[in-house]
Rosetta silent file (secondary structure, phi, psi, omega in degrees, C-alpha in Angstrom):
SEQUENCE: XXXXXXXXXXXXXXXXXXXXXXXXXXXXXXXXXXXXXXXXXXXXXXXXXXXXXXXXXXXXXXXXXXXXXXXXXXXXXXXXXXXX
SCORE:     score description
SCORE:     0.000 S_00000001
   1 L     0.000  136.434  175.632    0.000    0.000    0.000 S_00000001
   2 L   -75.551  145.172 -161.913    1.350    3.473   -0.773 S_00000001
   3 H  -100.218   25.708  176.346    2.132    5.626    1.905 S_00000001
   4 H  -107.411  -14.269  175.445   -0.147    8.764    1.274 S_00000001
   5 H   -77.513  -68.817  168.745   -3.136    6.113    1.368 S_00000001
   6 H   -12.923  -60.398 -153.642   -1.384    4.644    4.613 S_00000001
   7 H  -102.866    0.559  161.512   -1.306    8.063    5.817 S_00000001
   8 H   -96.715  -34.898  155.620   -4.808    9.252    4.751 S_00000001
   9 H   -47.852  -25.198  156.728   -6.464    6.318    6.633 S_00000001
  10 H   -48.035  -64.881 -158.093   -4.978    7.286   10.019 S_00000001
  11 H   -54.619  -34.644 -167.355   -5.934   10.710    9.500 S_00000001
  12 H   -58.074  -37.521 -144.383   -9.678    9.335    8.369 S_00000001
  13 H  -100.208  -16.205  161.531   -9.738    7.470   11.383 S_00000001
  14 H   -67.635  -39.715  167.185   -8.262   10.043   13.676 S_00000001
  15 H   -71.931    6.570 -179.412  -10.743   12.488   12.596 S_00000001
  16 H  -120.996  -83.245 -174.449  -13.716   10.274   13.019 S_00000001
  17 H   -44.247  -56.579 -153.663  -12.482    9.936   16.863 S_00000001
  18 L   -94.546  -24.096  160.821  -12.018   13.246   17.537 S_00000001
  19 L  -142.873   34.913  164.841  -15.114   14.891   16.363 S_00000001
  20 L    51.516   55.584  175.398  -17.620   11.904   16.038 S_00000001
  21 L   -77.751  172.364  154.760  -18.039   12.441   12.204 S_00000001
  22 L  -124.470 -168.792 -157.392  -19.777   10.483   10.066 S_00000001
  23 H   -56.247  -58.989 -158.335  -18.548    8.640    7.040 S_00000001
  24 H   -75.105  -44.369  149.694  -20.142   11.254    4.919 S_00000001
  25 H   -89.438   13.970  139.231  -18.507   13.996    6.688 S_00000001
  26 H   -43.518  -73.306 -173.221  -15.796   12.694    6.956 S_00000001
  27 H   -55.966  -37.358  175.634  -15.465   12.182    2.973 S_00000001
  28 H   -48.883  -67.493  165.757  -16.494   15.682    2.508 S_00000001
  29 H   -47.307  -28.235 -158.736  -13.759   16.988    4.511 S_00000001
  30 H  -118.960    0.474  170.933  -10.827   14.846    3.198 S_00000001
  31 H    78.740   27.389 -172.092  -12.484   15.358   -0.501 S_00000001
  32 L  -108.462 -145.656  166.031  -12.859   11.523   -1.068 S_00000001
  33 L  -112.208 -175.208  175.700  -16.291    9.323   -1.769 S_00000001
  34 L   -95.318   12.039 -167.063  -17.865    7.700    1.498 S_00000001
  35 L  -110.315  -19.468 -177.117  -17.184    4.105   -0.148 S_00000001
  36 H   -66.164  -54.666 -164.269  -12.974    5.371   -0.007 S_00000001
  37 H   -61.821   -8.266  177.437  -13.362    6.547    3.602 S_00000001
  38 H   -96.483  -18.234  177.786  -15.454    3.050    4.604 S_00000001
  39 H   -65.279  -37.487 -171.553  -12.427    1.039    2.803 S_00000001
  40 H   -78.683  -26.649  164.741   -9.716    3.167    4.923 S_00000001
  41 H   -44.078  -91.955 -163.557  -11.751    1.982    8.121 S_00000001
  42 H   -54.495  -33.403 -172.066  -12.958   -1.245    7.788 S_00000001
  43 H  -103.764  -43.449 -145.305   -9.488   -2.846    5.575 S_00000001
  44 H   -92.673  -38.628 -166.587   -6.487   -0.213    5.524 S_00000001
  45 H   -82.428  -15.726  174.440   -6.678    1.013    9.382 S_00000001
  46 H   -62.697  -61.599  169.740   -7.135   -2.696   10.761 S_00000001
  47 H   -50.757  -38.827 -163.033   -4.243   -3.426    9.204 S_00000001
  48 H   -83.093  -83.957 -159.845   -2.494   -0.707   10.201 S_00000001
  49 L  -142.740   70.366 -157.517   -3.675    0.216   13.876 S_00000001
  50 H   -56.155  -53.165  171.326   -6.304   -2.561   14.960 S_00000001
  51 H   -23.577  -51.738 -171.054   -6.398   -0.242   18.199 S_00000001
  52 H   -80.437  -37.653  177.371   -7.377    2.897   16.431 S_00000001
  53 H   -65.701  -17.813  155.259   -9.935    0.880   14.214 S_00000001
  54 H   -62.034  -63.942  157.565  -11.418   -0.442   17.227 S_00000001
  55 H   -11.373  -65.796  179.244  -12.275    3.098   18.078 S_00000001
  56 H   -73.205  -21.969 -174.869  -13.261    4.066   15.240 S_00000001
  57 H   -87.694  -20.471 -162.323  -15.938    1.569   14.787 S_00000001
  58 H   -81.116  -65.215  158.787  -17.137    2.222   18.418 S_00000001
  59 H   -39.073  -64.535 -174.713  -18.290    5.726   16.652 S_00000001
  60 H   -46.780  -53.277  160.761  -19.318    4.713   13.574 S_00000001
  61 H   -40.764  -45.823  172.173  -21.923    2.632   15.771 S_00000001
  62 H   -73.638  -77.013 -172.713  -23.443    5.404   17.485 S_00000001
  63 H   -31.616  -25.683  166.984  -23.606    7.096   14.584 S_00000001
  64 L   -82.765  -21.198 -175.508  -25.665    4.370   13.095 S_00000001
  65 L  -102.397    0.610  149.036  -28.016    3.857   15.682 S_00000001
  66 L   -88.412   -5.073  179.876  -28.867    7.489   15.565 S_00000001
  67 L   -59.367   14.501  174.434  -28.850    7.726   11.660 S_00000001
  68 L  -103.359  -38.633 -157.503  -32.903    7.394   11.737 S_00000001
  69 H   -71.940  -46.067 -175.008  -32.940    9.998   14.397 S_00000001
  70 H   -53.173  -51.236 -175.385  -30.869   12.432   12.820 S_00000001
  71 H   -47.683  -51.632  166.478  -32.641   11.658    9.038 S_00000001
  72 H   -48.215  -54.593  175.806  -35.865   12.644   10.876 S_00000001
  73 H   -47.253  -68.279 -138.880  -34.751   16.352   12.191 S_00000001
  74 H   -67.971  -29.641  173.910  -33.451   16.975    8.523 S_00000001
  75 H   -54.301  -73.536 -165.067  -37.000   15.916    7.046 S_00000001
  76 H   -38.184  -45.693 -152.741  -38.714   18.109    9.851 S_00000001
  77 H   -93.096  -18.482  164.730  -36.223   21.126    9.120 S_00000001
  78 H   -31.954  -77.443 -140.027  -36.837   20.511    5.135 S_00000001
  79 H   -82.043  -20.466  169.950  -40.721   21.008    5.552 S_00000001
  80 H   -98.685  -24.811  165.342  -40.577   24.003    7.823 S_00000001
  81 H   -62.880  -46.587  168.927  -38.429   26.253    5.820 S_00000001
  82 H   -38.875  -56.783 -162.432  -41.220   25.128    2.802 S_00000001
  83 H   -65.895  -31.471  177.366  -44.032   26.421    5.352 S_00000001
  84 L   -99.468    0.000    0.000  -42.226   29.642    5.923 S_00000001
């Protein structure tokens, strides 16, 4: 593996830890897709730093089990800027 991929999969994974992104902002911020930044998780940082990838997954969980919750506000916040 080349070591600017190496070294963008830390950072994804550091950055995920530290301000409880989610995949998609994550990939926004480092200017990737969300399908690079779930490959730098789930394959490249395991390999890499099984520690930090533990971590990282411990977020990515919460983040999933609130992804209905979240989906809702943005619906809600849609339909009242329509109404106003």
């Amino acid at each position: 593996m080349k070591s600017y991929i190496e070294d963008r999969a830390v950072n994804v994974a550091e950055y995920i830890i530290s301000h409880k992104a989610t995949v998609r902002q994550t990939a926004k911020k480092f200017g990737v897709s969300k399908s690079t930044v779930h490959k730098d998780i789930t394959d490249r940082v395991e390999k890499l730093n099984p520690r930090l990838a533990k971590e990282v997954r411990k977020v990515l969980e919460v983040n999933k089990s609130e992804r209905h919750i979240r989906g809702g506000m943005a619906t809600k916040a849609k339909y009242m800027k329509l109404n106003n």
